[in-house]
C-alpha positions in Angstrom: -15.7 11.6 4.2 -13.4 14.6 4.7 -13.0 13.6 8.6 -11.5 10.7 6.7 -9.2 12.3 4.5 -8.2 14.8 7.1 -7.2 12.3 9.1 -4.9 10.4 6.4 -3.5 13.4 5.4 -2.5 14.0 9.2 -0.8 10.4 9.0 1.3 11.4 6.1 4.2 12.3 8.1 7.6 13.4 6.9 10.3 13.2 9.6 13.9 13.1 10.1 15.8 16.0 9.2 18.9 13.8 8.3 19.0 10.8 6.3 16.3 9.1 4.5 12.9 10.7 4.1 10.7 8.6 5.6 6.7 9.1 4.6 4.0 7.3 5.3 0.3 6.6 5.0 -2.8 4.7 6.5 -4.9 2.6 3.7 -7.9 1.1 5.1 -10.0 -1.6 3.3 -12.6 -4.9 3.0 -11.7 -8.2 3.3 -11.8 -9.7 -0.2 -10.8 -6.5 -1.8 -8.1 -5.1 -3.9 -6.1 -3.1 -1.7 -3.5 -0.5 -3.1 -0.8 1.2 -1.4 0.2 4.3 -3.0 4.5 4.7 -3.4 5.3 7.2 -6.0 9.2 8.4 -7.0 10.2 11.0 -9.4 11.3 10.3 -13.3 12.0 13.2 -15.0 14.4 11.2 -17.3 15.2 7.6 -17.9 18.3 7.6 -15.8 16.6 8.1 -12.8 14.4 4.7 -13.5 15.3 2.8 -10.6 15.1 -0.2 -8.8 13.0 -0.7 -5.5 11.0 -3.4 -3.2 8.2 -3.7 -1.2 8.4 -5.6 2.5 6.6 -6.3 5.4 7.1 -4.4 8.4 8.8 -1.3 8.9 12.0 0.1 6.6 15.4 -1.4 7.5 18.1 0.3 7.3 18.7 -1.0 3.7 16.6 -3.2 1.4 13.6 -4.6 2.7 12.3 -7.0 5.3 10.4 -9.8 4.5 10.2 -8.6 0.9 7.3 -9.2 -1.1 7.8 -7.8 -4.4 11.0 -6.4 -6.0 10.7 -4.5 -9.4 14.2 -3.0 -11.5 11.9 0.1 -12.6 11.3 -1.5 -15.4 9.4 -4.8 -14.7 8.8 -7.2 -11.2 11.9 -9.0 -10.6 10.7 -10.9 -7.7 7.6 -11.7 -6.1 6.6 -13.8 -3.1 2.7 -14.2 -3.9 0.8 -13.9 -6.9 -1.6 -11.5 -4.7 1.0 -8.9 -5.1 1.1 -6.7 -8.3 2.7 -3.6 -9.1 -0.3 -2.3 -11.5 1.1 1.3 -12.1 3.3 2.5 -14.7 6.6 1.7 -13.3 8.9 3.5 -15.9 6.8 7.0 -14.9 7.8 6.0 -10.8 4.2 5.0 -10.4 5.5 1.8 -7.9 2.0 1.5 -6.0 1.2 -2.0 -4.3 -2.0 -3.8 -5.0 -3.1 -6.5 -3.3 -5.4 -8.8 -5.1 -8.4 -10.4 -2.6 -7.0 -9.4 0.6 -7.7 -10.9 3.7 -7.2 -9.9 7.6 -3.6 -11.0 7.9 -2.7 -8.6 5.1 -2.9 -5.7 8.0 0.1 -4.2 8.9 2.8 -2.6 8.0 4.3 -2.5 5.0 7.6 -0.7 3.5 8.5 0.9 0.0 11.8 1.5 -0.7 13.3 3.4 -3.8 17.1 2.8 -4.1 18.5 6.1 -4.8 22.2 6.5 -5.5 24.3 7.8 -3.1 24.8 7.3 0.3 21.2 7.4 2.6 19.4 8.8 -0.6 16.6 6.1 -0.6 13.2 7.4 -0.6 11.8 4.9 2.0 7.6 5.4 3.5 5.7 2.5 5.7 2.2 2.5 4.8 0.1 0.9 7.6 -2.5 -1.4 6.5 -6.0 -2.0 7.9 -8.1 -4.7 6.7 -11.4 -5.3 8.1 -14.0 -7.6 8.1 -16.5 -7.0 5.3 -20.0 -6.4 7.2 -22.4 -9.3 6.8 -26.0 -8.9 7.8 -27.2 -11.2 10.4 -30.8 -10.1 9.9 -32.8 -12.8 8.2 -34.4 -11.4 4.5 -37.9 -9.6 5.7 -41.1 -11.1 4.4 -43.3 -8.7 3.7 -47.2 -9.4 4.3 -49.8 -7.0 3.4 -52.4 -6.3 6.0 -55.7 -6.9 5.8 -58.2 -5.1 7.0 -62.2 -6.4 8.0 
């Protein structure tokens, strides 16, 4: 397990000295599980509750592409599919994405976005997503049989 955590934490990259910070992270899971991709922002007040989205594929250079899910910091605005839920405490910045019973074609990338104001100020991260078959056994059940001896 901590091969596994050292490696996400070697994928949570900060780069670009100019511009937008852009983070990142690698969430693996199961077919038919909840998925959540972690986004956090900073609230040390109201004021700085803020609007963002969520989209597929990497960050644009504003908004998001193929959005999914689209909250005003204070409740989802928009959403695409039901399977997508913001189940974190949004006014705290908490703007994590779940998604409910996900399947293979949920891998990929996927892009938070927090609108800051001011010019370049949003806090954007893609998150690569990696979901894989759950493992089904293709043994058939054992019978057991006790020997007998004569």
């Amino acid at each position: 397990a901590s091969t596994c955590t050292h490696w996400a934490q070697q994928l949570h990259l900060s780069f670009f000295s100019t511009g937008p910070t852009v983070s990142g992270s690698l969430v693996k899971g199961k077919v038919g599980q909840n998925i959540t991709v972690p986004c956090f922002y900073s609230v040390r007040r109201e004021q700085d509750i803020t609007s963002m989205c969520w989209g597929r594929g990497k960050c644009p250079a504003s908004k998001c592409y193929q959005t999914i899910i689209w909250t005003d910091g204070w409740k989802v605005t928009q959403r695409s599919n039901s399977r997508y839920i913001l189940k974190g405490n949004l006014v705290t910045g908490d703007v994590s994405l779940t998604i409910v019973n996900a399947v293979e074609a949920d891998s990929g990338t996927y892009c938070c976005r927090v609108e800051i104001s001011g010019l370049f100020n949003d806090q954007i991260s893609n998150h690569n997503v990696v979901v894989e078959k759950a493992r089904i056994s293709t043994a058939s059940p054992h019978t057991y049989t006790s020997e007998k001896t004569s």
